[in-house]
C-alpha positions as a Markdown table, in Angstrom:
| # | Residue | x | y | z |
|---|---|---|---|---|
| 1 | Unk | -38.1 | -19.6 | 9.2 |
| 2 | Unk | -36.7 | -22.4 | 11.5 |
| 3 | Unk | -33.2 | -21.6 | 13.6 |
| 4 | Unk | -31.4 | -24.0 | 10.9 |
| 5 | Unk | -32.3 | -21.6 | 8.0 |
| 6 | Unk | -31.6 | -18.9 | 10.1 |
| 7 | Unk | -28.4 | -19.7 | 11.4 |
| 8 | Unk | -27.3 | -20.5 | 8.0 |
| 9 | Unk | -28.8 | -17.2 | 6.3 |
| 10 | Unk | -26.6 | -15.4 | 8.7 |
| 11 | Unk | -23.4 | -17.5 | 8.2 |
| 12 | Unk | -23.4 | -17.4 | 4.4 |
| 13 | Unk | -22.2 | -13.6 | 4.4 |
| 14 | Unk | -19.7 | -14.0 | 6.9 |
| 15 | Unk | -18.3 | -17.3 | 5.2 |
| 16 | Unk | -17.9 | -15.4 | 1.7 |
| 17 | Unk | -16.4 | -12.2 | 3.5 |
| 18 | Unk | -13.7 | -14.5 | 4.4 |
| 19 | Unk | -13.3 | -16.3 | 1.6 |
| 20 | Unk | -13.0 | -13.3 | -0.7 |
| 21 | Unk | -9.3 | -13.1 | 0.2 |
| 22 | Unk | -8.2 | -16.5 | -0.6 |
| 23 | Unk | -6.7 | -15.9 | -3.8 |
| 24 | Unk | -2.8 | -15.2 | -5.1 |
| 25 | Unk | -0.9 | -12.6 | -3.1 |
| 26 | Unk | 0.5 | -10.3 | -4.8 |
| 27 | Unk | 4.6 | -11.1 | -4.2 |
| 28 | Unk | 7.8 | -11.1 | -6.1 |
| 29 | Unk | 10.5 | -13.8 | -6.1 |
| 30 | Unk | 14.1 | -11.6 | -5.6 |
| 31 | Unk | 17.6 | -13.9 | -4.6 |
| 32 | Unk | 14.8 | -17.1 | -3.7 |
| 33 | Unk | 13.1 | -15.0 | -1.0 |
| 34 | Unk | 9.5 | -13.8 | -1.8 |
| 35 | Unk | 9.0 | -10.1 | -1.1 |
| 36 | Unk | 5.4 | -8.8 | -0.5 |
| 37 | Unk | 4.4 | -6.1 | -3.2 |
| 38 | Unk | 3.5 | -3.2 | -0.8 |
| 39 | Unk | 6.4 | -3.9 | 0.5 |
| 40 | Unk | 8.5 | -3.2 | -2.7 |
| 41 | Unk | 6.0 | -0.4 | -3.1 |
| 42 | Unk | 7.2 | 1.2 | 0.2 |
| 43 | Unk | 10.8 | 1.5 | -0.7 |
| 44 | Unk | 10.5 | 2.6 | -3.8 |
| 45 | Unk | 8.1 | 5.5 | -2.3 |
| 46 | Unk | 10.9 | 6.0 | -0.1 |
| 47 | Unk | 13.3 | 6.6 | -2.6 |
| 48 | Unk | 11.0 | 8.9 | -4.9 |
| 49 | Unk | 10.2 | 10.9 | -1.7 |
| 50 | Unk | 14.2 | 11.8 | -1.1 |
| 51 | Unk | 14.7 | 12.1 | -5.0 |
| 52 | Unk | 12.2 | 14.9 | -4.7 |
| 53 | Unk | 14.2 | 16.4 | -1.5 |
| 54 | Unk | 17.0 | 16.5 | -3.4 |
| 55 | Unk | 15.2 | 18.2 | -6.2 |
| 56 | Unk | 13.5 | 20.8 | -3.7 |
| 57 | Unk | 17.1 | 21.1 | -2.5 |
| 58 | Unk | 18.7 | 22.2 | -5.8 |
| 59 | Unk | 15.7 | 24.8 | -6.8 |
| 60 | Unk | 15.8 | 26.3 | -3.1 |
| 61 | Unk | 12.3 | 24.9 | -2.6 |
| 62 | Unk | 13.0 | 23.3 | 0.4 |
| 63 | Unk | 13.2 | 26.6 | 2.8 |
| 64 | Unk | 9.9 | 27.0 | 1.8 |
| 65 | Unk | 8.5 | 23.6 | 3.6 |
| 66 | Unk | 7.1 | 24.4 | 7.0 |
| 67 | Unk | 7.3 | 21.4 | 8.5 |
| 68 | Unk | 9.4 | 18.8 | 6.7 |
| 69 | Unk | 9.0 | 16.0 | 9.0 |
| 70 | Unk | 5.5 | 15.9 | 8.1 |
| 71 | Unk | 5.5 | 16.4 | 4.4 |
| 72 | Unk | 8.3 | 13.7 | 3.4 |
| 73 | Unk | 6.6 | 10.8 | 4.9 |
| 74 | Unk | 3.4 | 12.1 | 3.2 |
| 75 | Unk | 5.2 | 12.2 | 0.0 |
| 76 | Unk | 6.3 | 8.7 | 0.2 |
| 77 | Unk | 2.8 | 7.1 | 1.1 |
| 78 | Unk | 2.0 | 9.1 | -1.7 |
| 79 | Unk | 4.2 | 7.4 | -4.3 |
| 80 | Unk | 4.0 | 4.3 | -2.5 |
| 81 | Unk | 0.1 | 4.1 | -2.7 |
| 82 | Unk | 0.2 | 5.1 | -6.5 |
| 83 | Unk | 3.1 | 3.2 | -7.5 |
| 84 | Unk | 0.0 | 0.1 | -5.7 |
| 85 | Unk | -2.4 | 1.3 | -7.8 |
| 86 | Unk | -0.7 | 1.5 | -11.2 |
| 87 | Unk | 1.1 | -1.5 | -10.3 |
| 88 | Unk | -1.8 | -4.1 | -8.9 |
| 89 | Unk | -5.3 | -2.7 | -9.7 |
């Protein structure tokens, strides 16, 4: 194997890693501005997670939380992630 083939075996791969993410990103049009999906994702996580704090708040759940700080946030990358994968897998 000359260096030509060589250098080209090894560029192949790395050209088609990059190219694998050319293609449509995932985006919606609101008022003329294009939004990125996780984006959209993320605040609708958001407002699922405090829905379910208010929920936990009427059943008297939410005494029962150690460490709120931690398990809100969680809750939203939780809804945000599946709302991702219902939404654009």
């Amino acid at each position: 194997m000359n260096s030509v083939q060589r250098m080209s075996a090894m560029t192949m791969p790395m050209l088609l890693g990059a190219v694998v993410g050319c293609q449509r990103a995932p985006t919606f049009n609101i008022m003329g501005s294009f939004f990125p999906a996780w984006l959209i994702c993320m605040v609708a996580g958001t407002i699922l997670a405090s829905v379910v704090n208010g929920l936990f708040v009427r059943l008297g759940l939410n005494t029962e939380i150690i460490w709120p700080v931690i398990v809100y946030p969680c809750l939203a990358v939780l809804f945000a992630c599946a709302l991702w994968l219902v939404s654009f897998s």
